[in-house]
N, CA, C and O atoms as CSV, one atom per row, in Angstrom:
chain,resi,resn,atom,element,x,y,z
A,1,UNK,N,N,-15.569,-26.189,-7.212
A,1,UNK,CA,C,-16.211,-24.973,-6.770
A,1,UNK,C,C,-15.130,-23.969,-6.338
A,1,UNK,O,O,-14.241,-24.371,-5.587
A,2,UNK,N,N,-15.140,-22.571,-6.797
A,2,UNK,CA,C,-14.136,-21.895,-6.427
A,2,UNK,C,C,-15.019,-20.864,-5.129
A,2,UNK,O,O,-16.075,-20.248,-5.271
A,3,UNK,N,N,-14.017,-20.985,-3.717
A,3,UNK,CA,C,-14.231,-20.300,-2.831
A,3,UNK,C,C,-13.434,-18.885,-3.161
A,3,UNK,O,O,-12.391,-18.802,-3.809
A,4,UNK,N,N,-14.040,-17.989,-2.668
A,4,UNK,CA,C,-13.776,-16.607,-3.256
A,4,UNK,C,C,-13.685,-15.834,-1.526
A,4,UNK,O,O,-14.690,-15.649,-0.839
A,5,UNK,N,N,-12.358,-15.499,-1.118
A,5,UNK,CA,C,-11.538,-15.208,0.131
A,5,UNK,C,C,-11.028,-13.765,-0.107
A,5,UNK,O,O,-10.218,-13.504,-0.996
A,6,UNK,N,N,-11.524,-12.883,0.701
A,6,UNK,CA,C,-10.763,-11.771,0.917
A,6,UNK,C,C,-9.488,-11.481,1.405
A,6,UNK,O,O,-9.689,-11.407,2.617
A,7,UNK,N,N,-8.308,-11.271,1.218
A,7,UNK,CA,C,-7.102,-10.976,1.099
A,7,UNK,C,C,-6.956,-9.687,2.633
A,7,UNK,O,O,-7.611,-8.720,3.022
A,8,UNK,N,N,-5.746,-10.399,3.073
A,8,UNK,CA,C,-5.637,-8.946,4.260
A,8,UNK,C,C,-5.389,-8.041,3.592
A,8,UNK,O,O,-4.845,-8.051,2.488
A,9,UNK,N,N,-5.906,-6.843,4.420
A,9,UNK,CA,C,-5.649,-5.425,3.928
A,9,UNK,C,C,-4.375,-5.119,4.775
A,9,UNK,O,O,-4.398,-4.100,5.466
A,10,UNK,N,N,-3.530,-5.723,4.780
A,10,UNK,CA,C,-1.907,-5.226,5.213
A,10,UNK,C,C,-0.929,-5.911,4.052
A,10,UNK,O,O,0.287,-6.036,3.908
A,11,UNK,N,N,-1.582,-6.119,3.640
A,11,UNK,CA,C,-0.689,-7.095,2.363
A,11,UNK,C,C,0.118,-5.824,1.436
A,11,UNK,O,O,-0.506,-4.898,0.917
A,12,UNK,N,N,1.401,-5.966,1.364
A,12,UNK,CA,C,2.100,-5.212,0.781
A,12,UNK,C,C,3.156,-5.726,-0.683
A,12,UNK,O,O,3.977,-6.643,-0.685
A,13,UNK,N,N,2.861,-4.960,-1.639
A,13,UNK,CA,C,3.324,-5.198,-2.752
A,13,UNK,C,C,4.939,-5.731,-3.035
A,13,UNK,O,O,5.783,-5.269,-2.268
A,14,UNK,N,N,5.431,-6.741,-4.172
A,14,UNK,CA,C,6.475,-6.235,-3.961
A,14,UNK,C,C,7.039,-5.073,-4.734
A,14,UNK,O,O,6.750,-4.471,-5.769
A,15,UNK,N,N,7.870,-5.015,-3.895
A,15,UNK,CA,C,8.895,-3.235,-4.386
A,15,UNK,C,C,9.058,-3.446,-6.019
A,15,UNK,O,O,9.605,-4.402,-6.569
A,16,UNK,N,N,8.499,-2.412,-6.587
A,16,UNK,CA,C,8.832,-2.067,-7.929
A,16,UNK,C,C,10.417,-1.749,-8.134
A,16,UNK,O,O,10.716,-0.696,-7.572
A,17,UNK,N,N,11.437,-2.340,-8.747
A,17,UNK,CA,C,12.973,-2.292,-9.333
A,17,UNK,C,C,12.965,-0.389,-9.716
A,17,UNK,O,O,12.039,0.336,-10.080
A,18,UNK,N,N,14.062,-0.161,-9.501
A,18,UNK,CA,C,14.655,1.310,-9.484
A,18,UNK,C,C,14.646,1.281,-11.063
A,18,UNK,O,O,15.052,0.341,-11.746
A,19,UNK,N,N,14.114,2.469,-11.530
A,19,UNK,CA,C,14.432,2.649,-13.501
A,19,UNK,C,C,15.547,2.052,-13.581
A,19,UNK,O,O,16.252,1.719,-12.628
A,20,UNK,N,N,15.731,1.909,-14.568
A,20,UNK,CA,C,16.914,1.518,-15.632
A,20,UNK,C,C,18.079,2.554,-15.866
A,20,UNK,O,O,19.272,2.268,-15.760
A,21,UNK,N,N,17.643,3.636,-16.155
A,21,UNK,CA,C,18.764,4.840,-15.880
A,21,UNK,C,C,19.279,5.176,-14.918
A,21,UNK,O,O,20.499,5.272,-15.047
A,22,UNK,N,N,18.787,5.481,-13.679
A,22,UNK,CA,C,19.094,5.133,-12.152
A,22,UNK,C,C,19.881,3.900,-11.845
A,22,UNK,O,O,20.783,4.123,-11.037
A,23,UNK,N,N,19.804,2.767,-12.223
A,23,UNK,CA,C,20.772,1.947,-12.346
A,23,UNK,C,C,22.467,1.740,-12.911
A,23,UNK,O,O,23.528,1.193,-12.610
A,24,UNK,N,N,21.810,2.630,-13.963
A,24,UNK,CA,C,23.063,3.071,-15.033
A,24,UNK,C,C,23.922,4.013,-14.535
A,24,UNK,O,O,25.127,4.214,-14.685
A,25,UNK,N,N,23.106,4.516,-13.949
A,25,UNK,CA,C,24.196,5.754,-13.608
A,25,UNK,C,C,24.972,5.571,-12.205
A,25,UNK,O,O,26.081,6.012,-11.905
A,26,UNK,N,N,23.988,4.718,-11.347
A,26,UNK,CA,C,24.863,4.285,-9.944
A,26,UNK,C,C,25.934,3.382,-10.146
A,26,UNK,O,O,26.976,3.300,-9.497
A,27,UNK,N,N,25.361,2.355,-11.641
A,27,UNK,CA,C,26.645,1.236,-12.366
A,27,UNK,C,C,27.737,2.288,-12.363
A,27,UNK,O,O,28.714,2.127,-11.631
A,28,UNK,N,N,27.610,3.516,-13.258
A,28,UNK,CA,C,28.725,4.144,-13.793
A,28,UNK,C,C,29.599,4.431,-12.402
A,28,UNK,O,O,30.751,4.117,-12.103
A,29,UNK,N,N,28.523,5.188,-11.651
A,29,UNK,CA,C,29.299,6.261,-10.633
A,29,UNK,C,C,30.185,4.854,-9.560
A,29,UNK,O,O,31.390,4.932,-9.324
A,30,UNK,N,N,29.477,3.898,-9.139
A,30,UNK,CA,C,29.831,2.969,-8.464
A,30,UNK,C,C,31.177,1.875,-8.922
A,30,UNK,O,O,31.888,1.282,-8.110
A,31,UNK,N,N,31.321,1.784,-10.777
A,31,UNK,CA,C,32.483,1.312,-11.183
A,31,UNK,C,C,33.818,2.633,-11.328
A,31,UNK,O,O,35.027,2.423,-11.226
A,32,UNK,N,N,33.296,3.670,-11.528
A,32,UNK,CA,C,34.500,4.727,-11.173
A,32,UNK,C,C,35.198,4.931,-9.884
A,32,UNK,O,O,36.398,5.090,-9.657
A,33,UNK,N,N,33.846,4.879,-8.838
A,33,UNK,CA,C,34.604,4.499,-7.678
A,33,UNK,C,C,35.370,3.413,-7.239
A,33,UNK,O,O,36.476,3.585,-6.727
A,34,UNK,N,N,34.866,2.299,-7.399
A,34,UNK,CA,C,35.904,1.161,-7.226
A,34,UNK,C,C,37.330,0.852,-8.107
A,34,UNK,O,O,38.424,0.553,-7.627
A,35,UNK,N,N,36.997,1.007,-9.468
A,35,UNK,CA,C,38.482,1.049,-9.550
A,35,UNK,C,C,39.264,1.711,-9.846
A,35,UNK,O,O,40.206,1.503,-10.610
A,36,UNK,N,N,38.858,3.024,-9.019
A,36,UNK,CA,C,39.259,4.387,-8.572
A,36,UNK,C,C,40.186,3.233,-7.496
A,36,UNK,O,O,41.396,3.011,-7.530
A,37,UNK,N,N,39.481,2.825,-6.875
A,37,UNK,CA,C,39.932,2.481,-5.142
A,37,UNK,C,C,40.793,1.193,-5.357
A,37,UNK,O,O,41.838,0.942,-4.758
A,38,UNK,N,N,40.237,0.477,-6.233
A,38,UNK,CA,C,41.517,-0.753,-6.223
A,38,UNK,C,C,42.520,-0.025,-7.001
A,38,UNK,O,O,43.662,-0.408,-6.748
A,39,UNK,N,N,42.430,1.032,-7.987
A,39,UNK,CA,C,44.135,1.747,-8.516
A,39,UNK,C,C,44.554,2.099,-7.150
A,39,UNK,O,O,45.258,1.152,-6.802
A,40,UNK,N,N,44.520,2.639,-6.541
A,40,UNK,CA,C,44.990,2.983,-5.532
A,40,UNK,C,C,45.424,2.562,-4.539
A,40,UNK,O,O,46.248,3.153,-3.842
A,41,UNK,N,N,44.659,0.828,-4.174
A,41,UNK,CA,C,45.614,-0.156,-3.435
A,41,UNK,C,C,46.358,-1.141,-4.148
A,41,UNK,O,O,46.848,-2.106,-3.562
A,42,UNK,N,N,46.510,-0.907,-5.737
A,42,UNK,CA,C,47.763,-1.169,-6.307
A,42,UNK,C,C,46.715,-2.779,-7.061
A,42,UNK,O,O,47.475,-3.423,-7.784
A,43,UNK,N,N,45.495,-3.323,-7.006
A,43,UNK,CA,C,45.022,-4.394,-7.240
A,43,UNK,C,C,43.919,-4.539,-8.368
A,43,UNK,O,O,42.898,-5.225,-8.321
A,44,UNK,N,N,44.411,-3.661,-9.475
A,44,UNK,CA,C,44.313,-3.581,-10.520
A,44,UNK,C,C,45.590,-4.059,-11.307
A,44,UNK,O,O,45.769,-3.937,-12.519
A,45,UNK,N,N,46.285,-4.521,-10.559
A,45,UNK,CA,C,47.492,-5.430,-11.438
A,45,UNK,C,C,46.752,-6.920,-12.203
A,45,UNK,O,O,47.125,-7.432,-13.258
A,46,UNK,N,N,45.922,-7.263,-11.547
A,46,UNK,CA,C,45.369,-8.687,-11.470
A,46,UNK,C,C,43.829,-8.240,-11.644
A,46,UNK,O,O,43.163,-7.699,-10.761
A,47,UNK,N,N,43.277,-8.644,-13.255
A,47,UNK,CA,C,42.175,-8.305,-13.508
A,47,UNK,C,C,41.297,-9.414,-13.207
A,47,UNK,O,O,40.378,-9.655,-13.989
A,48,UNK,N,N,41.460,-10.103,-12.200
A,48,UNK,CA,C,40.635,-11.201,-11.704
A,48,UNK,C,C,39.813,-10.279,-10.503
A,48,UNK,O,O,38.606,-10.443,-10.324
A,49,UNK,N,N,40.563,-9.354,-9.757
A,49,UNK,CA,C,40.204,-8.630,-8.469
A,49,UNK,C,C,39.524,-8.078,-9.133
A,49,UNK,O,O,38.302,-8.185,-9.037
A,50,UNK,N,N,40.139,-7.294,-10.038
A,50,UNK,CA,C,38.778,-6.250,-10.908
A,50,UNK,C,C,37.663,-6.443,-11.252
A,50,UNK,O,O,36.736,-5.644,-11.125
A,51,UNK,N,N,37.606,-7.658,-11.787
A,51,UNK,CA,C,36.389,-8.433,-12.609
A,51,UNK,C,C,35.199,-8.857,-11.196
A,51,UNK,O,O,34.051,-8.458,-11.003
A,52,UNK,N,N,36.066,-9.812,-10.395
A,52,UNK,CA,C,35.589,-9.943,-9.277
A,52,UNK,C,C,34.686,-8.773,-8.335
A,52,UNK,O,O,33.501,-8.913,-8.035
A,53,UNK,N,N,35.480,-7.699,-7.988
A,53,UNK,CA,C,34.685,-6.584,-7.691
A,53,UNK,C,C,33.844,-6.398,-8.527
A,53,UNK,O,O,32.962,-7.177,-8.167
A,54,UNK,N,N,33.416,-5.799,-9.595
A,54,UNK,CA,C,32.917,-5.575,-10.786
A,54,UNK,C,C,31.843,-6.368,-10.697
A,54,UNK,O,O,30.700,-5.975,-10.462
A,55,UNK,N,N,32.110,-7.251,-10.842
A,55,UNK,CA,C,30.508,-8.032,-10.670
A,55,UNK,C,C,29.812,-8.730,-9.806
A,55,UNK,O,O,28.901,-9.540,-9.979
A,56,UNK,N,N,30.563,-8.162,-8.424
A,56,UNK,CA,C,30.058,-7.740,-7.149
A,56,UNK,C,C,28.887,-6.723,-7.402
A,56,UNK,O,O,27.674,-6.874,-7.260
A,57,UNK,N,N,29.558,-5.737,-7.782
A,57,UNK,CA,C,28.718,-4.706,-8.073
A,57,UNK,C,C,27.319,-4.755,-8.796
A,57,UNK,O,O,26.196,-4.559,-8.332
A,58,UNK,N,N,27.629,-5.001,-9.774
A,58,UNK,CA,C,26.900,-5.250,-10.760
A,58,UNK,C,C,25.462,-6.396,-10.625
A,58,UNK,O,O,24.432,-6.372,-11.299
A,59,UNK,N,N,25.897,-7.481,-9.360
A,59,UNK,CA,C,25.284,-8.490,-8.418
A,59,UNK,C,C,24.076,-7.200,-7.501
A,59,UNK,O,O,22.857,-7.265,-7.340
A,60,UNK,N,N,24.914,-6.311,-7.140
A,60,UNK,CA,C,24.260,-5.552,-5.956
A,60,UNK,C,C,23.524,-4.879,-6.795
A,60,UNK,O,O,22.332,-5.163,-6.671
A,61,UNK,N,N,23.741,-4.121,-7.580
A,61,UNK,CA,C,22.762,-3.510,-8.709
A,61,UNK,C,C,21.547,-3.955,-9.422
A,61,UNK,O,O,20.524,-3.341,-9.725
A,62,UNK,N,N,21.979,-5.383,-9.646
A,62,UNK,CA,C,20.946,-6.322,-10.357
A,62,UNK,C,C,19.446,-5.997,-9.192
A,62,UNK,O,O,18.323,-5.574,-9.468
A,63,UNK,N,N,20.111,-6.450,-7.745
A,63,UNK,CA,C,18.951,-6.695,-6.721
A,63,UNK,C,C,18.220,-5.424,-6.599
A,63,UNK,O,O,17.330,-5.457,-5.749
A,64,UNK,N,N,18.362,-4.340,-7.212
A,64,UNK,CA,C,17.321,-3.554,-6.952
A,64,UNK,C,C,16.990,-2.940,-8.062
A,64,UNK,O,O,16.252,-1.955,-8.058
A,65,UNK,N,N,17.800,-3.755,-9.761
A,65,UNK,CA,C,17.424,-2.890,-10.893
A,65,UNK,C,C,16.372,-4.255,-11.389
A,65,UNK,O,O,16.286,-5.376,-10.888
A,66,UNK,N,N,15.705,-3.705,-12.463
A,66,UNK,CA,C,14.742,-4.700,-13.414
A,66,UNK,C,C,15.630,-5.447,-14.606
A,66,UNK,O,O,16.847,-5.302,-14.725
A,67,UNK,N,N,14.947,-6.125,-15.314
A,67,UNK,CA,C,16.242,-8.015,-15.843
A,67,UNK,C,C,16.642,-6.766,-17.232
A,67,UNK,O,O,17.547,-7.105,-17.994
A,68,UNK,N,N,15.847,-5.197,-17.519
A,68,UNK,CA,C,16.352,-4.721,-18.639
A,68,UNK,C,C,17.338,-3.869,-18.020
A,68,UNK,O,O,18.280,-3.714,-18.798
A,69,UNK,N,N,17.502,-3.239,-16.902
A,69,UNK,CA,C,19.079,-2.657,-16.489
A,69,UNK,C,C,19.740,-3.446,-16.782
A,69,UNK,O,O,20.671,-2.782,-17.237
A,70,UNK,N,N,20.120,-4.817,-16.928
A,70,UNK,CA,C,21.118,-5.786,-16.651
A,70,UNK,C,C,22.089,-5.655,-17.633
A,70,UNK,O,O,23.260,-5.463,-17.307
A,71,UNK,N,N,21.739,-5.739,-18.839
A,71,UNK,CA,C,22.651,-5.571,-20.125
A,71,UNK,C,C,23.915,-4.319,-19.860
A,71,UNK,O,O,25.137,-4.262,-19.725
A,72,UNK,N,N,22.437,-3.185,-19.895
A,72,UNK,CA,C,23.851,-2.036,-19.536
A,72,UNK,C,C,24.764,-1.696,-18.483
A,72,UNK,O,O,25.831,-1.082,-18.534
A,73,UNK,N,N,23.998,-2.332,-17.287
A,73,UNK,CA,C,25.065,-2.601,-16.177
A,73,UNK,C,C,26.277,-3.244,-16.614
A,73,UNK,O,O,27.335,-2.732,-16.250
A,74,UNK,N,N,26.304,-4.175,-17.259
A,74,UNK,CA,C,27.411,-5.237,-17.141
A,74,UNK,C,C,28.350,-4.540,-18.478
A,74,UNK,O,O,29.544,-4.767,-18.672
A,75,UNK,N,N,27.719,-3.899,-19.076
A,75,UNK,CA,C,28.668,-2.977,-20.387
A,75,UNK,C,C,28.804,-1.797,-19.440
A,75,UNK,O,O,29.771,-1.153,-19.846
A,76,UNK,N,N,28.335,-1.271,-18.470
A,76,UNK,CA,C,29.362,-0.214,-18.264
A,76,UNK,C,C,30.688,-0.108,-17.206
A,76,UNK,O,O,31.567,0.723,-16.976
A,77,UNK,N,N,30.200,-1.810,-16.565
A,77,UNK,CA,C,31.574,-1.935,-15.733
A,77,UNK,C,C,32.160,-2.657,-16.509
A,77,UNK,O,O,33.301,-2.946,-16.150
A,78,UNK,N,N,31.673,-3.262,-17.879
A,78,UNK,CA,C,33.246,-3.992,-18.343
A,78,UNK,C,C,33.772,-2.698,-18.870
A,78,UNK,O,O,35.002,-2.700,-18.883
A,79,UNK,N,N,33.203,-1.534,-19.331
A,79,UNK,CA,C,33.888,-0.626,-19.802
A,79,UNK,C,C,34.573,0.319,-19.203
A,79,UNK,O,O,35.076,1.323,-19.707
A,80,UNK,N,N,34.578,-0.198,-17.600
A,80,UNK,CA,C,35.445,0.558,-17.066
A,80,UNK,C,C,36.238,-0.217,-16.608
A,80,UNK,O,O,37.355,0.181,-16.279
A,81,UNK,N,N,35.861,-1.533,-16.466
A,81,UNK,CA,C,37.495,-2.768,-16.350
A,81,UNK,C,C,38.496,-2.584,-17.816
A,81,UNK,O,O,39.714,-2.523,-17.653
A,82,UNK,N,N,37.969,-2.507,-19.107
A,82,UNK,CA,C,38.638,-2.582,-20.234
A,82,UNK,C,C,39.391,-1.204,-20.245
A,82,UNK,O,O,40.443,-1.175,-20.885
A,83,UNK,N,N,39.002,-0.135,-19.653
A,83,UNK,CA,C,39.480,0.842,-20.151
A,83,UNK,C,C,40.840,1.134,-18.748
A,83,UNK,O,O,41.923,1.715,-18.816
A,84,UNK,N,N,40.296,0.584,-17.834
A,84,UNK,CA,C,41.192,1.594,-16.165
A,84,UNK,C,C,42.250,0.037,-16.209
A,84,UNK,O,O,43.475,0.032,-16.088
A,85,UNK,N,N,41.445,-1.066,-16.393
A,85,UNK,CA,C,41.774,-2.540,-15.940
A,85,UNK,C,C,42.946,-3.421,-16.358
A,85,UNK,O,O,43.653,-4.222,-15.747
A,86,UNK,N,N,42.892,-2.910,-17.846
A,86,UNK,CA,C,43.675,-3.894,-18.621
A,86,UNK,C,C,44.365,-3.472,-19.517
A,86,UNK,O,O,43.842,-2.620,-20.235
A,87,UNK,N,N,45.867,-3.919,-19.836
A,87,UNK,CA,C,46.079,-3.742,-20.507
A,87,UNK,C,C,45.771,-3.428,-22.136
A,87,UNK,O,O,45.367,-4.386,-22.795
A,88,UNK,N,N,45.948,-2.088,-22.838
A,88,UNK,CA,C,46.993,-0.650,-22.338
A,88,UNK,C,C,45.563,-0.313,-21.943
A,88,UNK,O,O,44.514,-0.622,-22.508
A,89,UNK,N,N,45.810,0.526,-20.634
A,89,UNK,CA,C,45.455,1.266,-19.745
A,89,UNK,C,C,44.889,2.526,-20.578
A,89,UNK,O,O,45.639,3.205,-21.279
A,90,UNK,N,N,43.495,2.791,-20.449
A,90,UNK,CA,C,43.301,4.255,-21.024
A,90,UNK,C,C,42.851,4.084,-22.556
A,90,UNK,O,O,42.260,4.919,-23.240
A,91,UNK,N,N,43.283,2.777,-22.934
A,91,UNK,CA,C,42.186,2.842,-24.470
A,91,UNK,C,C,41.273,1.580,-24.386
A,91,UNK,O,O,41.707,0.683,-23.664
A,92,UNK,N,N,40.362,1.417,-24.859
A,92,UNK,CA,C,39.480,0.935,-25.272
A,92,UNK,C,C,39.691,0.142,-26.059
A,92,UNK,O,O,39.727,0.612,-27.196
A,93,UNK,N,N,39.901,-1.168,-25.975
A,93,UNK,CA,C,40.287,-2.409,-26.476
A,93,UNK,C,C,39.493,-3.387,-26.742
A,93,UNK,O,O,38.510,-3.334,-26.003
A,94,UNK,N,N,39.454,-4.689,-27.814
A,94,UNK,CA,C,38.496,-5.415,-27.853
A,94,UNK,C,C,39.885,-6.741,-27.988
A,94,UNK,O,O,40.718,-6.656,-28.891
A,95,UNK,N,N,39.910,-7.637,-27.175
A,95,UNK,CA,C,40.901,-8.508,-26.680
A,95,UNK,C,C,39.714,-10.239,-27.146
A,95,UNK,O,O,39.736,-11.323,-26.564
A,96,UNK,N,N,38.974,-9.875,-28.180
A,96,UNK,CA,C,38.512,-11.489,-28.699
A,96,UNK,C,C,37.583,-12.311,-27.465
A,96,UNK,O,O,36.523,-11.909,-26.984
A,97,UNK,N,N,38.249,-13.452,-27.152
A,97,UNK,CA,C,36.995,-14.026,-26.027
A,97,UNK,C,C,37.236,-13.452,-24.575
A,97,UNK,O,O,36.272,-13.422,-23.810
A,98,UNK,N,N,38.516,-12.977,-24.137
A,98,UNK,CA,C,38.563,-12.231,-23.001
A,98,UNK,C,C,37.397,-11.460,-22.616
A,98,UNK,O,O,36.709,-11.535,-21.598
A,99,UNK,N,N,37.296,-10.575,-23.806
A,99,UNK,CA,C,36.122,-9.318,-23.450
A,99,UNK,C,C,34.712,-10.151,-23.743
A,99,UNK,O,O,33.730,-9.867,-23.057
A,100,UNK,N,N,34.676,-10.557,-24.146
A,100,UNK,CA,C,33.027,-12.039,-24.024
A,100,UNK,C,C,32.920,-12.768,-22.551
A,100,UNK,O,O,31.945,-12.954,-21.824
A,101,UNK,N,N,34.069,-13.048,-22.428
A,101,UNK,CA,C,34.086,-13.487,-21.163
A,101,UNK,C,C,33.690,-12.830,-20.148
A,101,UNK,O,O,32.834,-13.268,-19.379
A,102,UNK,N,N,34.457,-11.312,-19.973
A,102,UNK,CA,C,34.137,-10.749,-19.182
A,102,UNK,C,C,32.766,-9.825,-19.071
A,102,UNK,O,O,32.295,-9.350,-18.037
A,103,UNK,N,N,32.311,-9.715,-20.278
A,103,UNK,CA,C,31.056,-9.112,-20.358
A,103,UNK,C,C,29.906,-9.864,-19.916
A,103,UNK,O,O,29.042,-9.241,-19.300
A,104,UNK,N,N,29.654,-11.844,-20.253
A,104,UNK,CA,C,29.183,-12.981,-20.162
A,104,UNK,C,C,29.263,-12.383,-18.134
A,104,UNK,O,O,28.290,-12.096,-17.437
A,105,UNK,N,N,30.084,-12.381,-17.903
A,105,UNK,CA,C,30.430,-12.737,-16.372
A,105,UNK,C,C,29.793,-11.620,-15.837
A,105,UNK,O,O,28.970,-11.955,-14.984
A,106,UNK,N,N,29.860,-10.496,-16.006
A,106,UNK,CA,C,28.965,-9.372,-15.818
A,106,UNK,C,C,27.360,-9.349,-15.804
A,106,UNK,O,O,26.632,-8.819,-14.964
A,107,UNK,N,N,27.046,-9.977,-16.816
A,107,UNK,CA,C,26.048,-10.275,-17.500
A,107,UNK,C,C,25.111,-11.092,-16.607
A,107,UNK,O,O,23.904,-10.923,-16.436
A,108,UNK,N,N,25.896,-11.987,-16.090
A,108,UNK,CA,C,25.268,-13.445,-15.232
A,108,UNK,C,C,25.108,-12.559,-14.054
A,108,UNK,O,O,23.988,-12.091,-13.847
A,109,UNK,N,N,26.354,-12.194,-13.040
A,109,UNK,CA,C,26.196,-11.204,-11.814
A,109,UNK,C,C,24.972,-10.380,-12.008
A,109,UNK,O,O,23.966,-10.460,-11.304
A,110,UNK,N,N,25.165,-9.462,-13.172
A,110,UNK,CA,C,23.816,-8.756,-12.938
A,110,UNK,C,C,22.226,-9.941,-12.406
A,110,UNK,O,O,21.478,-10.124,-11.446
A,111,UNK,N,N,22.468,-10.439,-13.774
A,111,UNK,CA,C,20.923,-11.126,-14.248
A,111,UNK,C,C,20.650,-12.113,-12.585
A,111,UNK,O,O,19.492,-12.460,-12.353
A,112,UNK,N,N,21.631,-12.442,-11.675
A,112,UNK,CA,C,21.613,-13.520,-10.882
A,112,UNK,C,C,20.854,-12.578,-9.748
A,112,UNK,O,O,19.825,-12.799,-9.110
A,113,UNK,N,N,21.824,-11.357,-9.740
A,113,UNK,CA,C,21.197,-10.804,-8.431
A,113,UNK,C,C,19.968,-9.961,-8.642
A,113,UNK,O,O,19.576,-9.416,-7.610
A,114,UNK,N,N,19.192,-9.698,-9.842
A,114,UNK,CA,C,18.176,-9.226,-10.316
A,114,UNK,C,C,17.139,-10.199,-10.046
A,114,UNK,O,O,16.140,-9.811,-9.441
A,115,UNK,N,N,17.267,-11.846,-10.537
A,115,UNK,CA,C,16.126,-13.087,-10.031
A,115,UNK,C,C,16.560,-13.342,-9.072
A,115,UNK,O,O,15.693,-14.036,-8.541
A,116,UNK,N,N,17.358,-13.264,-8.425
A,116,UNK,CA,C,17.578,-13.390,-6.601
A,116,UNK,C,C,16.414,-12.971,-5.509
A,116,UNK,O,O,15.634,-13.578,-4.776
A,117,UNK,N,N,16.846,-11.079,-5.919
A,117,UNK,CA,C,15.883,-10.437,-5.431
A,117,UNK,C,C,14.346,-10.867,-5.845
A,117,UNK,O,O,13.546,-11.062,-4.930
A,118,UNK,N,N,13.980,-10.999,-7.036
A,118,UNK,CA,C,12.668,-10.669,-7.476
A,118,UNK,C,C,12.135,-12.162,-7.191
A,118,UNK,O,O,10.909,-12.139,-7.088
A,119,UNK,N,N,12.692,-13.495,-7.026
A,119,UNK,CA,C,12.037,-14.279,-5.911
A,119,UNK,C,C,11.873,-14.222,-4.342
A,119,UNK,O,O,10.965,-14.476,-3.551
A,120,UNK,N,N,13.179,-13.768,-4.261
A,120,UNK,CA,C,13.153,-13.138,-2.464
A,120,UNK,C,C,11.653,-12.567,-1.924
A,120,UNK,O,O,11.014,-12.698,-0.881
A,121,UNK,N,N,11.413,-11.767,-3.385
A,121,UNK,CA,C,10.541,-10.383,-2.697
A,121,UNK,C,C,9.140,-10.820,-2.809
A,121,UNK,O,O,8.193,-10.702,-2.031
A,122,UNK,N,N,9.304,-11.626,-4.564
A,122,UNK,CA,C,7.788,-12.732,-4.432
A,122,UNK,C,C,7.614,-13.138,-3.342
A,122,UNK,O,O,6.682,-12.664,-2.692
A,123,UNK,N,N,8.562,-14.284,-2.704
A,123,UNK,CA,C,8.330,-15.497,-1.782
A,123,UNK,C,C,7.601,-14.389,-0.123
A,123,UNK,O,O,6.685,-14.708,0.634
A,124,UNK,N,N,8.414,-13.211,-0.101
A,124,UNK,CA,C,8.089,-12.914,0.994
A,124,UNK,C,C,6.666,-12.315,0.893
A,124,UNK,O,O,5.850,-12.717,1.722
A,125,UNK,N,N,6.156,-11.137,-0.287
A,125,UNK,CA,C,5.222,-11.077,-0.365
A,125,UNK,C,C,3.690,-11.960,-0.478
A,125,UNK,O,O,2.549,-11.609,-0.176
A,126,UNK,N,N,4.361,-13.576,-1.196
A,126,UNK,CA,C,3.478,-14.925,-0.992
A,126,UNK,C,C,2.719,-14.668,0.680
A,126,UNK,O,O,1.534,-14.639,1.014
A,127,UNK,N,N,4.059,-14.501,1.521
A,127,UNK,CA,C,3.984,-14.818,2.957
A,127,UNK,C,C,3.114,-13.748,3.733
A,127,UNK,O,O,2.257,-14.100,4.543
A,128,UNK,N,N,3.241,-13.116,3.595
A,128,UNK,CA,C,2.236,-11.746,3.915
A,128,UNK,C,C,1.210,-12.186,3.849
A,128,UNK,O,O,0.479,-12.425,4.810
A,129,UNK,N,N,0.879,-12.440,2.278
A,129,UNK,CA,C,-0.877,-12.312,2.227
A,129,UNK,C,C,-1.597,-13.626,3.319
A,129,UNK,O,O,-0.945,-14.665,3.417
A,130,UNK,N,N,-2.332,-13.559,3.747
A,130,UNK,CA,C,-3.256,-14.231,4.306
A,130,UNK,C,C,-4.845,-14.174,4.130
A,130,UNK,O,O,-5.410,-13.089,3.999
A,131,UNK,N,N,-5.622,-15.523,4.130
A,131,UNK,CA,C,-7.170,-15.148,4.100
A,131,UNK,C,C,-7.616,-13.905,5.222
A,131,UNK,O,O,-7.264,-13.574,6.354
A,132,UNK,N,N,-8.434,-13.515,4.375
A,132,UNK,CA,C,-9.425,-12.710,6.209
A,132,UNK,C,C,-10.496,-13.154,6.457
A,132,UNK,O,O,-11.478,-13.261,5.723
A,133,UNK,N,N,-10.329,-13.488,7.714
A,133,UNK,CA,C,-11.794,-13.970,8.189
A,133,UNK,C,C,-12.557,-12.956,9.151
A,133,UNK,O,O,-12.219,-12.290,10.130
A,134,UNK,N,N,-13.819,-13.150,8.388
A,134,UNK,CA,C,-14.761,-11.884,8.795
A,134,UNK,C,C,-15.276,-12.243,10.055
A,134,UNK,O,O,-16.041,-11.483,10.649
């Protein structure tokens, strides 16, 4: 027999993910800034820091973009690790499994902190709802 329960009326949705372009463009503006900022404390010598930041970022982005930002997130900070990051500096290079690698690694950061959030926000919204009793 299915009992049929009214739902509180404080029950709140979870948060709909920021567009996809809005994502893209905070990816862009947010990888110019950083390794704007690691050229400048000299730790762009070592594209492990880079990469590392990078998909920090790209982690933080995921949590408030949807699983289709993810792709272009992670192509537009490898394209600003490949281009600011790595050797030669300033062109646009395709370096075989390096750049798989690093795109793969991007890729995961995004996609991780995108289902991070979007169970976080389930589980908490689960928690909210409650029966109402009349």
């Amino acid at each position: 027999m299915v009992e049929w329960r009214y739902v509180s009326r404080e029950a709140r949705a979870v948060p709909e993910p920021w567009a996809a372009p809005l994502i893209w463009t905070a990816a862009w503006a947010g990888a110019f800034g950083l390794v704007h900022v690691l050229d400048l404390l000299g730790a762009l010598d070592s594209t492990g820091v880079a990469l590392a930041s990078l998909s920090l970022l790209a982690a933080l982005l995921g949590v408030r973009g949807s699983f289709v930002a993810a792709p272009g997130t992670a192509v537009l900070c490898w394209g600003f690790l490949n281009f600011f990051g790595a050797y030669p500096t300033g062109e646009i290079s395709w370096a075989g499994h390096r750049d798989v690698e690093w795109i793969a690694c991007l890729l995961a950061a995004a996609l991780i902190g995108t289902a991070t959030a979007r169970i976080v926000h389930a589980r908490a919204a689960y928690r909210r709802i409650t029966p109402y009793e009349s």
